[in-house]
C-alpha positions as a Markdown table, in Angstrom:
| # | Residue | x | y | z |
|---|---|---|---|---|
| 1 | Unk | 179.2 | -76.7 | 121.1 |
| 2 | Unk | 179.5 | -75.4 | 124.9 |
| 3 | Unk | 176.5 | -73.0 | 125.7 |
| 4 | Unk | 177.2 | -70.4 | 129.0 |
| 5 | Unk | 174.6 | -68.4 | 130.3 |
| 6 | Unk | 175.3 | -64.9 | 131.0 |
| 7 | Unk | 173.7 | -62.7 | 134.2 |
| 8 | Unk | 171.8 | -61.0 | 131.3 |
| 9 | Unk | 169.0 | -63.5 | 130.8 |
| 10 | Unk | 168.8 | -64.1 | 127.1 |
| 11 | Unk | 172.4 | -63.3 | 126.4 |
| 12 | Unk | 174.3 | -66.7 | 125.8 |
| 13 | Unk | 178.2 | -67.5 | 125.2 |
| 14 | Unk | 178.8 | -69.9 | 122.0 |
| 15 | Unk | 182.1 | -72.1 | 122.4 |
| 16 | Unk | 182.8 | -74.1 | 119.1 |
| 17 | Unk | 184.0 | -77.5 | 119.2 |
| 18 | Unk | 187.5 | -77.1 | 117.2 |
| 19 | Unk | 189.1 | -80.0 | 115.4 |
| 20 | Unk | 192.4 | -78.9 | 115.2 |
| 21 | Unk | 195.2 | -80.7 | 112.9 |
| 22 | Unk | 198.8 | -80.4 | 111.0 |
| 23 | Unk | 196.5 | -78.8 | 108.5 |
| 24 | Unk | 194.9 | -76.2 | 110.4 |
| 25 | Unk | 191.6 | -76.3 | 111.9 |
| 26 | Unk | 187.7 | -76.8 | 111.2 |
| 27 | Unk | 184.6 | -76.3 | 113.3 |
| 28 | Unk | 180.9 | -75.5 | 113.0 |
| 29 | Unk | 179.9 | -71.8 | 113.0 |
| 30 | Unk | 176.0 | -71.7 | 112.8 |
| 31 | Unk | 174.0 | -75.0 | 112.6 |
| 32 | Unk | 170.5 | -73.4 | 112.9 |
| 33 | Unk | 168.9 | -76.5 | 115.0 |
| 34 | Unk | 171.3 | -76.7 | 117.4 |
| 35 | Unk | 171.0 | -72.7 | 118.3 |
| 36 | Unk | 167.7 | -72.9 | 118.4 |
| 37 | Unk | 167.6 | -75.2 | 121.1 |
| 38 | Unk | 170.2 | -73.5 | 122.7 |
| 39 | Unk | 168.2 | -70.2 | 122.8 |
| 40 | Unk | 164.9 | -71.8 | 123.7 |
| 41 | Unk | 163.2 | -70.6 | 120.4 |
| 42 | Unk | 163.2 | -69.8 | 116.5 |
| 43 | Unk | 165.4 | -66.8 | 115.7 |
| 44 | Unk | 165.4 | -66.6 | 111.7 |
| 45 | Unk | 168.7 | -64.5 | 110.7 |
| 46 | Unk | 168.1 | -62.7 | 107.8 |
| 47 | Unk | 171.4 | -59.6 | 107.7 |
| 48 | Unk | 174.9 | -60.7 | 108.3 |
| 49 | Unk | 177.3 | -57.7 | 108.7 |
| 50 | Unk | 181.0 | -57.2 | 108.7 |
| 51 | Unk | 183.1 | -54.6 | 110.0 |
| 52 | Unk | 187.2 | -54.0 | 109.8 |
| 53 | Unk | 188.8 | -51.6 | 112.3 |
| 54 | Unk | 191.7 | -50.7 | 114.1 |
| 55 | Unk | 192.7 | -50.7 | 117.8 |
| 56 | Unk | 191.3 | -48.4 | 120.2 |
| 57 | Unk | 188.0 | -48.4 | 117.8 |
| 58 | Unk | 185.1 | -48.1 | 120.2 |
| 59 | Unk | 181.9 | -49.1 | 118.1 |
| 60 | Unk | 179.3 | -48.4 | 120.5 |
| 61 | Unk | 176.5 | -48.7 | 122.5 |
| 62 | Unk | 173.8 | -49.0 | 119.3 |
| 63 | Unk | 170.1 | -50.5 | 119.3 |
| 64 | Unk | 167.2 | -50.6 | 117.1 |
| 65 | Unk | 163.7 | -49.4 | 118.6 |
| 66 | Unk | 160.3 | -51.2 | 118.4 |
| 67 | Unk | 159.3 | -53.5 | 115.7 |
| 68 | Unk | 162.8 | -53.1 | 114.1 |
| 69 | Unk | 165.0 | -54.6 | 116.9 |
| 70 | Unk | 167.3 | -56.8 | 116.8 |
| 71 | Unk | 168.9 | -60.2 | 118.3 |
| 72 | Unk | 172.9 | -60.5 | 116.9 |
| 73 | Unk | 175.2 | -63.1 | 116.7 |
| 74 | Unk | 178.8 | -62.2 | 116.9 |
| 75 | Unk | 182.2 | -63.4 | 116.5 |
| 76 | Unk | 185.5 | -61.9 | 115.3 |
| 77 | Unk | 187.3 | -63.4 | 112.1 |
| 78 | Unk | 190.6 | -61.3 | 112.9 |
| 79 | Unk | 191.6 | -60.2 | 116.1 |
| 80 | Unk | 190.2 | -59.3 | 119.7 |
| 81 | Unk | 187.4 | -57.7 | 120.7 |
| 82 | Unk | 186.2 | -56.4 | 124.1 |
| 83 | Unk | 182.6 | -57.4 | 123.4 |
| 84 | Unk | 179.5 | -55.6 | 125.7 |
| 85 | Unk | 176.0 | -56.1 | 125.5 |
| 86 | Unk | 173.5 | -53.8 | 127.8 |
| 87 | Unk | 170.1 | -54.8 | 128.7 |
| 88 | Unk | 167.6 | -52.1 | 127.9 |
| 89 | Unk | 164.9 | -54.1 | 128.7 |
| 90 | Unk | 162.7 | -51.9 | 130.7 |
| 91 | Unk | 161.3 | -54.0 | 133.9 |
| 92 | Unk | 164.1 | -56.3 | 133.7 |
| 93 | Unk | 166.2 | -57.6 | 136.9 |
| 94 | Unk | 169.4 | -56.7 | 134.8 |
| 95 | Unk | 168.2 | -53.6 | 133.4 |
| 96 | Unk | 171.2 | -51.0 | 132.6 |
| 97 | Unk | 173.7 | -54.0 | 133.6 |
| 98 | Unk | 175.8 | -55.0 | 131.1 |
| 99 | Unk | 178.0 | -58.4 | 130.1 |
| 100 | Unk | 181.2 | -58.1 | 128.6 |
| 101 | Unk | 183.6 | -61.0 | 126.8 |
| 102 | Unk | 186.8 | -61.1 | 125.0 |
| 103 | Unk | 185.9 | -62.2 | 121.5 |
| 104 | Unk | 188.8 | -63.5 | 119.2 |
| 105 | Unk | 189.7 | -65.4 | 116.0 |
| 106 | Unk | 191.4 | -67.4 | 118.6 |
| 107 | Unk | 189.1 | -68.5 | 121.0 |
| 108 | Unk | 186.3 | -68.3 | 118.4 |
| 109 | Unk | 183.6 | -68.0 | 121.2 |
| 110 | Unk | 180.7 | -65.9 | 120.2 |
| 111 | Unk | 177.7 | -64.0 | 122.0 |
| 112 | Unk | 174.1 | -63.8 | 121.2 |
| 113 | Unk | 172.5 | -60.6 | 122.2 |
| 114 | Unk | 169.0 | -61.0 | 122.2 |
| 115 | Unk | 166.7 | -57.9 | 121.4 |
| 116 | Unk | 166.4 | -55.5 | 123.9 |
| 117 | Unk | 169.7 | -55.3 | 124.3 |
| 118 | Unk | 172.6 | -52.0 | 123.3 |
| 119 | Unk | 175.6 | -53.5 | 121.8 |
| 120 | Unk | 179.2 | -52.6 | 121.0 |
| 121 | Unk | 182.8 | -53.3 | 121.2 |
| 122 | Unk | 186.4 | -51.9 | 121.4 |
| 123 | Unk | 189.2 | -53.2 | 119.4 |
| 124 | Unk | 192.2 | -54.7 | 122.0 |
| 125 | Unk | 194.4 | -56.1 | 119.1 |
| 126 | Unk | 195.8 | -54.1 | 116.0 |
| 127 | Unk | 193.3 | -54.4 | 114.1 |
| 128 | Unk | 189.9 | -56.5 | 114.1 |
| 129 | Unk | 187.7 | -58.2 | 111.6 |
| 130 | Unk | 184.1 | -58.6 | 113.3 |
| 131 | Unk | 181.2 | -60.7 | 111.8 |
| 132 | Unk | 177.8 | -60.7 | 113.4 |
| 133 | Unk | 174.1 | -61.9 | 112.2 |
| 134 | Unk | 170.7 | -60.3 | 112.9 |
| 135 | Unk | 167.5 | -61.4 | 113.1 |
| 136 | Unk | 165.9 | -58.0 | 111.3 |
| 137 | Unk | 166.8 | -55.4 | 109.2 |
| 138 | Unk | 168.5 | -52.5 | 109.6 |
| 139 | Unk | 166.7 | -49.1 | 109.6 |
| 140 | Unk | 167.6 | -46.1 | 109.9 |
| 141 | Unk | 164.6 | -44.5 | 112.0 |
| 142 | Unk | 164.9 | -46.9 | 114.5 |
| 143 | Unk | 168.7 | -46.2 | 116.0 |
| 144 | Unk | 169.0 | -45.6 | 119.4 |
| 145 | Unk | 172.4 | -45.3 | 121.0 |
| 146 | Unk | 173.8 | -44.8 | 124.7 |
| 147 | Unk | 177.5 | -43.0 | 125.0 |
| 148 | Unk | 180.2 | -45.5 | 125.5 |
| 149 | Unk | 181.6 | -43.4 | 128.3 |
| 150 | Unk | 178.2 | -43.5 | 130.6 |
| 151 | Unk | 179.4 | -43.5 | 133.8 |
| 152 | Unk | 176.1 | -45.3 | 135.6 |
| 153 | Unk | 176.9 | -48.1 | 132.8 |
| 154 | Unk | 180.6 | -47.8 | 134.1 |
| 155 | Unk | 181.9 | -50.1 | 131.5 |
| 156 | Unk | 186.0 | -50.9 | 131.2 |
| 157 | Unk | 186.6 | -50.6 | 127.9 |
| 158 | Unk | 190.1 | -52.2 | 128.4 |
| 159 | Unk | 191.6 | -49.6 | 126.7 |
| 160 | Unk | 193.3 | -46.4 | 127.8 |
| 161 | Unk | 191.7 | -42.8 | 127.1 |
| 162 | Unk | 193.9 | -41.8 | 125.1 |
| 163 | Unk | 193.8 | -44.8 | 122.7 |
| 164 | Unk | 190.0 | -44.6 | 122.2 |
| 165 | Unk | 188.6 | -43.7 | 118.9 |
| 166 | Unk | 184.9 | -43.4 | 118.5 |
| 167 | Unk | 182.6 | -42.0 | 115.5 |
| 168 | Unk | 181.4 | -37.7 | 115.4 |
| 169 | Unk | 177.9 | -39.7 | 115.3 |
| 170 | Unk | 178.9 | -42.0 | 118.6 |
| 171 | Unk | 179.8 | -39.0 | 120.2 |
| 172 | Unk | 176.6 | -37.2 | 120.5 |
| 173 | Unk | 174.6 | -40.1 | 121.9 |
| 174 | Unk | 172.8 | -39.8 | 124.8 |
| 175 | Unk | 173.2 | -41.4 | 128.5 |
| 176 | Unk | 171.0 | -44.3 | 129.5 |
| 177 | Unk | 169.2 | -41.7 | 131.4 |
| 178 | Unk | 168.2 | -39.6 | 128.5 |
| 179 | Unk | 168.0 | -42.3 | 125.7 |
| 180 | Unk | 165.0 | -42.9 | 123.7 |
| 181 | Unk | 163.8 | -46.5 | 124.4 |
């Protein structure tokens, strides 16, 4: 497995090794050792989500506050993704920077977001299948969001206006400026 840093410090690129064949393909998704090192320490998954959606989906910029953040690793099963993660770490270098990959069933690279971090992603192909893991729990109380469209984030979304799709709820979030950290 290739490991490439990010210029968010924390936030790593995962490239599979792929054994491809007349039969199709086979590589290692998670092998819990070998992240490990790769991240520098223990991160115990304990919630895997899944979400299906269709293109010009915007699914963004979401956190969890406090003692209920979360790390994520994601990949997409179906599709392509635009993939962002923010750094909301407050006294950070990289603070209100963010990283953004093409994630697909093809290339079947994925990106750990460590916590501290807003995450999201847009939908480039038809449709997408996205998988991610996280190192707490969801709850509810502790959401925090930033507006995809922040324009001091300034984040190309690869998609035009027109085709972007985002949640009532998504909608009403607040700028980086005015979001509760």
């Amino acid at each position: 497995m290739k490991i490439t840093k990010t210029n968010l410090d924390g936030c790593l690129v995962l490239e599979p090794t792929v054994f491809n064949d007349d039969r199709g393909y086979f590589f290692e998704s998670f092998n819990v050792n070998r992240f490990d090192d790769a991240v520098g320490h223990k991160i115990n998954f304990v919630q895997d989500n899944q979400s299906f959606s269709s293109k010009g989906v915007v699914r963004a910029l979401h956190y969890q506050l406090g003692e209920y953040a979360q790390a994520k690793l994601v990949r997409v099963l179906n599709g392509v993704v635009l993939d962002v993660a923010v750094d909301l770490r407050e006294g950070s270098k990289t603070f209100g920077k963010h990283f953004s990959i093409e994630l697909s069933a093809e290339n079947k690279k994925q990106l750990f977001i460590p916590r501290g971090f807003a995450h999201g992603f847009s939908v480039l192909s038809d449709t997408a299948e996205f998988f991610y893991k996280c190192d707490n729990y969801y709850n509810k109380q502790a959401e925090g969001g930033i507006i995809y469209s922040d324009s001091t984030l300034n984040i190309d979304w690869k998609l035009h206006k027109e085709q972007i799709k985002v949640s009532e709820k998504d909608l009403e979030l607040p700028t980086l400026k005015n979001a509760k950290l």
